[in-house]
C-alpha positions in Angstrom: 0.0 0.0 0.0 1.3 3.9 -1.3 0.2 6.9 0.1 0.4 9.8 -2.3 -0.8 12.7 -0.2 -4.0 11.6 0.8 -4.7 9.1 -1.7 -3.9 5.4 -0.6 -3.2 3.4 -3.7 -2.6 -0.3 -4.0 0.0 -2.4 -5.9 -0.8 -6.1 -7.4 0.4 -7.6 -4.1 -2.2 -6.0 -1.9 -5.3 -6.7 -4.3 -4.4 -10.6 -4.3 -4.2 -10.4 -0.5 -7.6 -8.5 -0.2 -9.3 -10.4 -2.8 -7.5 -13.5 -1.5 -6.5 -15.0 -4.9 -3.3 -15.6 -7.2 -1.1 -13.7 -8.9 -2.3 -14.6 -12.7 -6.0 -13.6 -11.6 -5.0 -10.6 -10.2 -3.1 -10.1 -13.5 -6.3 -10.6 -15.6 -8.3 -7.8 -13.8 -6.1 -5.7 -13.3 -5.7 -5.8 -17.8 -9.5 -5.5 -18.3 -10.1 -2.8 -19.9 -12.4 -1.8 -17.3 -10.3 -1.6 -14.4 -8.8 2.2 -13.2 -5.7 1.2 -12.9 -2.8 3.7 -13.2 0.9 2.8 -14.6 4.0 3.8 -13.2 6.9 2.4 -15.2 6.1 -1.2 -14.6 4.2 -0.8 -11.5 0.8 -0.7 -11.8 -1.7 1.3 -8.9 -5.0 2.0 -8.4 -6.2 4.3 -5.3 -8.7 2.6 -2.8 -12.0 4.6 -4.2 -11.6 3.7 -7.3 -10.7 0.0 -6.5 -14.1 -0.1 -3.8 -16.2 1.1 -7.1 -14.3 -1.5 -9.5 -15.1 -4.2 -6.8 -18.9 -3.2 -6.3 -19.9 -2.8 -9.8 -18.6 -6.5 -10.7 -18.9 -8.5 -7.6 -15.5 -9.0 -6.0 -16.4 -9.8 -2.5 -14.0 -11.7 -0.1 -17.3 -12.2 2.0 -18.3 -16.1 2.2 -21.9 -14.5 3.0 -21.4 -12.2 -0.2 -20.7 -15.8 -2.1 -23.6 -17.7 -0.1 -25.7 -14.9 -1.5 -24.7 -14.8 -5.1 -25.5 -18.4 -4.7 -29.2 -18.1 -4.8 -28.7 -16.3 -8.6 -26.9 -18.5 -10.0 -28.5 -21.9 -11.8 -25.3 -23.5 -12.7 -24.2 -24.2 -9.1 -25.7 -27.1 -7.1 -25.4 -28.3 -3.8 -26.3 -31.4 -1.5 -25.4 -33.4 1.7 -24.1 -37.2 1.7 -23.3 -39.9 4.3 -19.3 -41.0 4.0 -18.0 -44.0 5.7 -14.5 -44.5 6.7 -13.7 -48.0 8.0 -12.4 -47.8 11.7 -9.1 -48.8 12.4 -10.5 -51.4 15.1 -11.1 -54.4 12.8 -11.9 -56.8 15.6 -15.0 -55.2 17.0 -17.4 -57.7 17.4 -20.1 -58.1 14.6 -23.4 -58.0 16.0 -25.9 -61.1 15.5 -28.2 -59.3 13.0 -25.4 -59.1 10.4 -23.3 -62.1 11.5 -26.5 -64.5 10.4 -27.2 -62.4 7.3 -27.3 -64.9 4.2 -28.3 -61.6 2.1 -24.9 -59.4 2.4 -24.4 -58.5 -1.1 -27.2 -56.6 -0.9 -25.5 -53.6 1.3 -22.3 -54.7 -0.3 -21.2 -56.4 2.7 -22.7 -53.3 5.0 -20.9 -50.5 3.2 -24.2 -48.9 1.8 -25.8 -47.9 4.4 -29.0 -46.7 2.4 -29.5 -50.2 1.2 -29.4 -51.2 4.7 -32.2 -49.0 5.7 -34.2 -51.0 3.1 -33.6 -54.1 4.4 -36.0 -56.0 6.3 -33.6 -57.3 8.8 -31.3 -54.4 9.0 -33.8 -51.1 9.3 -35.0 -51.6 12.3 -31.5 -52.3 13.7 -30.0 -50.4 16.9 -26.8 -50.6 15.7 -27.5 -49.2 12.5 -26.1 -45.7 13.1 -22.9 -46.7 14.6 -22.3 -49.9 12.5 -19.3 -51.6 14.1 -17.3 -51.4 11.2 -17.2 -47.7 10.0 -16.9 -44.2 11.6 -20.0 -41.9 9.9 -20.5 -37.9 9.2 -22.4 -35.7 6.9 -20.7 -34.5 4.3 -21.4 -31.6 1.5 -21.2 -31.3 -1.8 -21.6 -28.5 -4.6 -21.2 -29.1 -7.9 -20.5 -26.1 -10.8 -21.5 -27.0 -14.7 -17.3 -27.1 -16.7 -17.9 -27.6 -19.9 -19.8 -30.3 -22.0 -19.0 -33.5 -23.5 -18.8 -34.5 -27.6 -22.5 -35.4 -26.8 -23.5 -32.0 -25.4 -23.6 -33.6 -21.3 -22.9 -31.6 -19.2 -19.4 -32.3 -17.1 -19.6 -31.1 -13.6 -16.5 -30.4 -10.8 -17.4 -31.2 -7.7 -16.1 -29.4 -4.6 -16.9 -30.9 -0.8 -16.1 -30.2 3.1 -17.4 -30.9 6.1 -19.4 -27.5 6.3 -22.5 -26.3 3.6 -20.5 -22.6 4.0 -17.6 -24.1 2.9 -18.4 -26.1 -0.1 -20.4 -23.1 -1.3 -17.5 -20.9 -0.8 -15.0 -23.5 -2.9 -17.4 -23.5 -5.6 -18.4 -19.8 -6.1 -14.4 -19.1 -5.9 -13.7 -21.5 -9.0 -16.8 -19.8 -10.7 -15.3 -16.5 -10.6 -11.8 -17.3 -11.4 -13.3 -19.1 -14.5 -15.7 -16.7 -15.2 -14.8 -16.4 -19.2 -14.5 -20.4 -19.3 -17.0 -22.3 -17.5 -19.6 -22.8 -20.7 -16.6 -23.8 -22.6 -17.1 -27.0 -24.8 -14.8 -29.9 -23.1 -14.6 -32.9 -24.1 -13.5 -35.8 -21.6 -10.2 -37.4 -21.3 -10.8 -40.9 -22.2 -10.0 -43.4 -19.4 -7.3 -46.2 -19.6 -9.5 -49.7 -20.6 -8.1 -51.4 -17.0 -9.8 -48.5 -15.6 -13.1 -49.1 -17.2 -13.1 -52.7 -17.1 -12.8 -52.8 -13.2 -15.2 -49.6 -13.1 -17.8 -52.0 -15.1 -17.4 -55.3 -13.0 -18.2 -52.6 -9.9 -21.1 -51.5 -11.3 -22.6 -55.2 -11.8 -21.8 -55.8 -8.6 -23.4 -52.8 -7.1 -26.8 -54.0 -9.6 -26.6 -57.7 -8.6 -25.9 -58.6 -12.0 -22.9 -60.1 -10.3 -22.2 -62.0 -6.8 -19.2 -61.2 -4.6 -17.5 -64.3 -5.8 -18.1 -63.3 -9.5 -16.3 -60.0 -9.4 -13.3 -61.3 -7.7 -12.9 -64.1 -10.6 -13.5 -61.4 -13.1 -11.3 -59.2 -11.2 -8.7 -61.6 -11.4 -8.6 -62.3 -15.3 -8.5 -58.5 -15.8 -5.4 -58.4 -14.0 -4.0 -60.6 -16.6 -3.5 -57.2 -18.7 -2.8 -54.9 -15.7 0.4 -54.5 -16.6 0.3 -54.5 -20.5 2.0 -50.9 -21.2 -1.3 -50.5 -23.1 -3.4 -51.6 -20.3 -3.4 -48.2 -18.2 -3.3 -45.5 -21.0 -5.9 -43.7 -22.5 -7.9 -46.3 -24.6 -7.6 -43.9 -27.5 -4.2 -44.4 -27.6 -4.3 -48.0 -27.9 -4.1 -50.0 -31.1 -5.5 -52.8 -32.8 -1.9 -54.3 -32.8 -1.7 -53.9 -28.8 -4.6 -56.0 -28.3 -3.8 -58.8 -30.9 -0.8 -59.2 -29.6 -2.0 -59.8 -25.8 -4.7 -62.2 -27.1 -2.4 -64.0 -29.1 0.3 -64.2 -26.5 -2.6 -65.5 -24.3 -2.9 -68.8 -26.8 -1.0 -70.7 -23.4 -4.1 -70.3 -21.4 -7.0 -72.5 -21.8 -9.4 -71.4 -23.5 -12.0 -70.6 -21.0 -10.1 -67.8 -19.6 -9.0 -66.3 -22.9 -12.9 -66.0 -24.0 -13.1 -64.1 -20.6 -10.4 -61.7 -21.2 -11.7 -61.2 -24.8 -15.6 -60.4 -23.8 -14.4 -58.2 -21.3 -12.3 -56.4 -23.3 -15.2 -56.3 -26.0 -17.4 -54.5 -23.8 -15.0 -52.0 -22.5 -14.4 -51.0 -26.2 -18.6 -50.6 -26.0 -18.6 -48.4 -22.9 -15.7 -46.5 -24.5 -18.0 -45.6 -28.0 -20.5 -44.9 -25.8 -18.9 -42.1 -23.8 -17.3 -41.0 -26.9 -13.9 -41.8 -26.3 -13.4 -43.9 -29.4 -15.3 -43.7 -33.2 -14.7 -47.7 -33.3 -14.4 -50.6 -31.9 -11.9 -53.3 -33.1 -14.9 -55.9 -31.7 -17.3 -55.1 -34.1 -17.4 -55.5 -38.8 -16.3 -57.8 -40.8 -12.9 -58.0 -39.8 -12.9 -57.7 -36.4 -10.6 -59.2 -34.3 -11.7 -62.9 -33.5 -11.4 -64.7 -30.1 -8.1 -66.9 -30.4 -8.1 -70.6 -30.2 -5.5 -72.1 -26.6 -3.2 -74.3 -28.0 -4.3 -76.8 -25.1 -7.0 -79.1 -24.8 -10.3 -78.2 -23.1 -10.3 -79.9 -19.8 -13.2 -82.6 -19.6 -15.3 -82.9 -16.9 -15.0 -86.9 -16.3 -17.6 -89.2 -14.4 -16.5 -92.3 -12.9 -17.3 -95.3 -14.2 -20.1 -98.0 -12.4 -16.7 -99.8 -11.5 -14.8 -97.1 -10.2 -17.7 -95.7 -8.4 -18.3 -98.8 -6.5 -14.3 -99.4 -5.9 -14.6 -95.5 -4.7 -17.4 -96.1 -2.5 -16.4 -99.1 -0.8 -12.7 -97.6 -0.4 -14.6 -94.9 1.8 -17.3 -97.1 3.4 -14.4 -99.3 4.5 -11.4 -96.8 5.4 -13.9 -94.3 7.4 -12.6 -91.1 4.9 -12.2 -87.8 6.1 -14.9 -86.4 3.9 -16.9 -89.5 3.3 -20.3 -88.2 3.4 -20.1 -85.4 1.6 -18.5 -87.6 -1.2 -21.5 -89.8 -0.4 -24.2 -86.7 -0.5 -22.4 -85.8 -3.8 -22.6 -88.9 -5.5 -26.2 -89.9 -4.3 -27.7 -86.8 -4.8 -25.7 -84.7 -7.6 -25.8 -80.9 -5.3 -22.6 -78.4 -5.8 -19.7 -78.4 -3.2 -21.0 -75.3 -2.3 -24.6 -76.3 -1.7 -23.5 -79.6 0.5 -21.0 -77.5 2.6 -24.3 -74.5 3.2 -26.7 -77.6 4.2 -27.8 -77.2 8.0 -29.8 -79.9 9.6 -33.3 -77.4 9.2 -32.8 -78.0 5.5 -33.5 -81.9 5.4 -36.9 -83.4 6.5 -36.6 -87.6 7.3 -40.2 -87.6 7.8 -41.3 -86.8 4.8 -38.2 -87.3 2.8 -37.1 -84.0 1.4 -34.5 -82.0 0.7 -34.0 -77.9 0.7 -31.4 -75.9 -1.6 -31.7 -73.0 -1.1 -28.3 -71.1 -0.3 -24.1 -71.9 -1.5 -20.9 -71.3 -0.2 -20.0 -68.0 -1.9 -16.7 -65.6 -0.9 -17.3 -61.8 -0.3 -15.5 -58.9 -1.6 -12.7 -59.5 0.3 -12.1 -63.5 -0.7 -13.7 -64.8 2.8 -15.7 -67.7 2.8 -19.7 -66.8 3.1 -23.4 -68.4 3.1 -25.1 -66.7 0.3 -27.7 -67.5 -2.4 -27.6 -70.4 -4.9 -25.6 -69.9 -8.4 -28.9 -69.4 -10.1 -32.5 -69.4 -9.0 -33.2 -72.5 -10.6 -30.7 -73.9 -7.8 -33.0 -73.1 -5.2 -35.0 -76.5 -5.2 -36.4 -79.3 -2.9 -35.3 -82.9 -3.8 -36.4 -86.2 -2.9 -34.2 -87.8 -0.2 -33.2 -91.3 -1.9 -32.6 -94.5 0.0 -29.3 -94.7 -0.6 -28.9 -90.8 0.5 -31.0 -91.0 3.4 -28.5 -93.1 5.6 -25.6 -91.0 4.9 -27.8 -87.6 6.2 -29.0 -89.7 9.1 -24.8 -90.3 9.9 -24.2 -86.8 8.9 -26.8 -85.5 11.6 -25.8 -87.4 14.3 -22.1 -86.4 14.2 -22.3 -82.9 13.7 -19.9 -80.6 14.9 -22.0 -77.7 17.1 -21.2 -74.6 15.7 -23.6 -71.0 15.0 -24.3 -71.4 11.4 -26.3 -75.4 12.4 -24.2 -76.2 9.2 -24.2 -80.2 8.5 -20.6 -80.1 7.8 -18.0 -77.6 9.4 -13.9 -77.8 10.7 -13.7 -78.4 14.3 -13.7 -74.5 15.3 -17.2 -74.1 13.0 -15.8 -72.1 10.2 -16.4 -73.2 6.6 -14.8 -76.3 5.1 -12.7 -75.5 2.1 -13.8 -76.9 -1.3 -9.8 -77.2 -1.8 -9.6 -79.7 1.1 -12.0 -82.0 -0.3 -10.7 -82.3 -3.4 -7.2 -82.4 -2.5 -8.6 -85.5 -0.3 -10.2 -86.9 -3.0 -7.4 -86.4 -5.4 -5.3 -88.8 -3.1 -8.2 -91.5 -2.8 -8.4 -91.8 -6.3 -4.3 -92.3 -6.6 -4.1 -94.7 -4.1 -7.2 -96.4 -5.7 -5.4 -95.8 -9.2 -8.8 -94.6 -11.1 -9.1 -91.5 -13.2 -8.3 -88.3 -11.1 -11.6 -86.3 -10.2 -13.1 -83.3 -8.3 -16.2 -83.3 -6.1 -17.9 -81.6 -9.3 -17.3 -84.9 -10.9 -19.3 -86.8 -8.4 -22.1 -84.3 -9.1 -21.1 -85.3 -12.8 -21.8 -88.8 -11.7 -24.9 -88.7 -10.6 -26.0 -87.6 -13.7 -24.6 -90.0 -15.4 -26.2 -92.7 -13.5 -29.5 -91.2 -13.7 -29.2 -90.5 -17.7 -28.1 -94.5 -17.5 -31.3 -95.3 -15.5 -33.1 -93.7 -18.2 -34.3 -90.8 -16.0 -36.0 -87.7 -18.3 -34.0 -84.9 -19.3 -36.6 -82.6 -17.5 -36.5 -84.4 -14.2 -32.5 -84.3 -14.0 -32.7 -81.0 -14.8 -34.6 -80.0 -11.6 -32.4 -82.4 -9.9 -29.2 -80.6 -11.0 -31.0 -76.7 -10.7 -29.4 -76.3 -14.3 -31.0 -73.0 -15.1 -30.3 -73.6 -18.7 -31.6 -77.1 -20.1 -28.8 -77.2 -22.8 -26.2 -77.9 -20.0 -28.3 -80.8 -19.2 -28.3 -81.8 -22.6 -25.1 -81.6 -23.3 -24.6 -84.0 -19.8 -27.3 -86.1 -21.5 -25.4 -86.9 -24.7 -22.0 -87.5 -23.5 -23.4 -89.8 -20.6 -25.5 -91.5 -23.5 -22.9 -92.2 -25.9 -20.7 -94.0 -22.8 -23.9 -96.0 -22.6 -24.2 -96.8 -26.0 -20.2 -97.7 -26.1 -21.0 -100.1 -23.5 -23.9 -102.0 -25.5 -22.5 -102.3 -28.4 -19.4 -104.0 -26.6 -21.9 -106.6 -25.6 -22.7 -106.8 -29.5 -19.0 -107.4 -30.2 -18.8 -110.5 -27.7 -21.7 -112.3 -28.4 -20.7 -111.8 -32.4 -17.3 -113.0 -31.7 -18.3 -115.9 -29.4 -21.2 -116.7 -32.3 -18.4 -117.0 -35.4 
């Protein structure tokens, strides 16, 4: 500040520090046309009356109320209050029961949304609800000012938050009047990186339902296959046709189930990415687009026993008292997942009457933990007929249960979840020692179905045994199990037409 008689006049450095803002914006009014400035060499002043006008007649206030009040004319800025949650740094608080004996946990995303919780039936009437055990809560505010637009003529919005409504509204009427000659400018987006989008995408399915817990982490998983592609990360306009041709191709080691996963997911990332304008094409779609490669390995075959080795299986297990016998047993009898036998509790089988509920699976949540969730598909949610070859084995199963919280039919000794790993491993060994073909506890599902298709059981009926949700996999269980059969017969042809010449 100068005083030149009685005039006080102020340099650049005082009207940044009484307008509180940078150097370059001070530049810019102090070179409209407009302003009374007055040069001295390469000084430039301006006396404080003339400044007060210059800063009535457009609006310069330094008062947050002046801003708060400007708010209420302006349409382009908007403004709102959220909920954040911040997970506490006490991870072993106790879970309370409501939650701990929730089957439905993807819902709220594993109690991170704590709207969806309030629209639960078990969870909005919940004391704890407010103070969840897991996450510290407050209020948040946000405003939002209009930028620019996108090539589609959307708006694109920058978003400014704090913990007070004063504040926010402050943040956001400051950016409008630095930008005042730019905001309406056309803009269009930077396009995102395709690992961005494809993890972004498998998020939002989740979020839907269109996806379980389990789900996303597998898909999660293949996507990292190309998280470190020097392609994988940059802008997905900058990528070429030759960048993804060659990952695919290089991929041809793989089998070829997890190739047509990386392919399809890249094939809808390129449709998110013409949708949102940041490329004309995609190099999925025409004539010559690029086609899913073939894995230089064979698919792997899922492989029933044979009526010999099934019986040479069962009396192995019968007779050595196996780990894991009845679940093998449930398995083979009865033709449910890994998952669904390990969810059974005893509520879910009825002796009297001989029935048996599906109605839930061992899934994992978000964070790879084992959980109790719904069935793979809602055809998997069925009631079966208890067999009499089944109905022993449940009866043994019952009556050495382990206790434990969950009632589960089958549990490790502390009542957590058996791991589908273990069994098989188990299994794997059996079968070695036994020397017949190697096989998972999906196989012995696999069995079943085999025997029933060699009983002659309808396609219909073993598909509600099964809870295929689609009728072709059923089909296709049906004709492979059929031509084994037909193998068979015609071997007896063979021996009675070689014992007749």
């Amino acid at each position: 500040m100068i005083k030149v008689g009685n005039i006080t006049m102020y340099n650049p450095k005082d009207i940044c520090e009484i307008l509180k803002i940078g150097r370059d914006k001070c530049n810019d009014i102090m070179n409209s046309p407009s302003f009374p400035c007055l040069t001295i060499g390469r000084t430039k002043l301006v006396s404080k009356e003339a400044f007060d006008r210059f800063r009535k007649e457009n609006d310069l206030s330094d008062s947050r109320k002046g801003w708060r009040r400007n708010l209420k004319e302006n349409n382009k800025i908007t403004k709102g209050m959220y909920l954040i949650k911040v997970e506490r740094f006490n991870k072993d608080l106790p879970i309370c029961d409501i939650c701990k004996n929730c089957n439905h946990k993807d819902f709220c995303l594993n109690r991170t949304n704590t709207k969806l919780m309030r629209k639960c039936g078990d969870c909005k009437n919940c004391e704890n609800l407010e103070s969840c055990d897991k996450f510290y809560k407050s209020v948040q505010y946000k405003t939002s000012v209009v930028v620019g637009h996108d090539s589609k003529g959307n708006p694109i919005r920058k978003s400014f938050s704090s913990s007070s409504e004063e504040e926010a509204i402050f943040k956001a009427m400051q950016f409008k009047k630095d930008c005042a000659n730019g905001i309406t400018k056309r803009i269009v987006r930077k396009a995102k990186s395709i690992y961005e989008m494809a993890i972004q995408n498998e998020k939002d399915k989740l979020r839907t339902g269109e996806i379980r817990e389990s789900t996303f982490l597998r898909n999660k998983e293949v996507i990292k296959r190309f998280e470190n592609e020097p392609w994988a990360k940059e802008p997905i306009d900058k990528v070429t046709r030759e960048d993804i041709e060659e990952f695919l191709v290089g991929e041809r080691l793989l089998s070829n189930s997890t190739i047509f996963k990386e392919y399809h997911i890249l094939k809808k990332v390129y449709s998110i990415a013409i949708y949102e304008g940041f490329v004309k094409e995609s190099f999925f779609e025409g004539y010559h687009c690029i086609k899913v490669p073939k894995s230089i390995k064979d698919d792997k075959e899922v492989s029933a026993l044979t009526l010999d080795e099934e019986n040479t299986f069962i009396n192995y297990i019968l007779s050595s008292g196996a780990l894991y016998k009845n679940i093998y047993l449930i398995a083979l009898y009865t033709g449910l997942r890994g998952g669904e036998i390990f969810a059974l509790t005893k509520n879910d089988i009825d002796l009297k009457n001989k029935l048996l509920t599906i109605n839930k699976t061992i899934s994992v949540d978000i964070n790879g933990n084992p959980v109790i969730g719904k069935t793979k598909t809602s055809n998997g949610k069925r009631t079966i007929v208890i067999n009499s070859k089944c109905e022993p084995v449940l009866k043994e199963a019952i009556a050495n249960m382990i206790p434990n919280d969950r009632n589960l039919l089958f549990c490790k000794e502390d009542g957590s979840i058996i791991n589908r790993s273990m069994t098989n491993s188990e299994l794997r060994r059996i079968c070695e020692k036994l020397k017949i073909k190697k096989v998972s506890l999906h196989s012995l599902r696999h069995t079943f179905a085999t025997r029933c298709v060699e009983a002659g059981i309808n396609v219909k009926a073993l598909q509600g045994f099964l809870g295929h949700a689609d009728i072709q996999t059923t089909m296709d269980i049906y004709a492979e199990a059929q031509d084994d059969f037909k193998r068979t017969e015609m071997a007896k042809f063979d021996r009675y037409a070689e014992g007749v010449v």
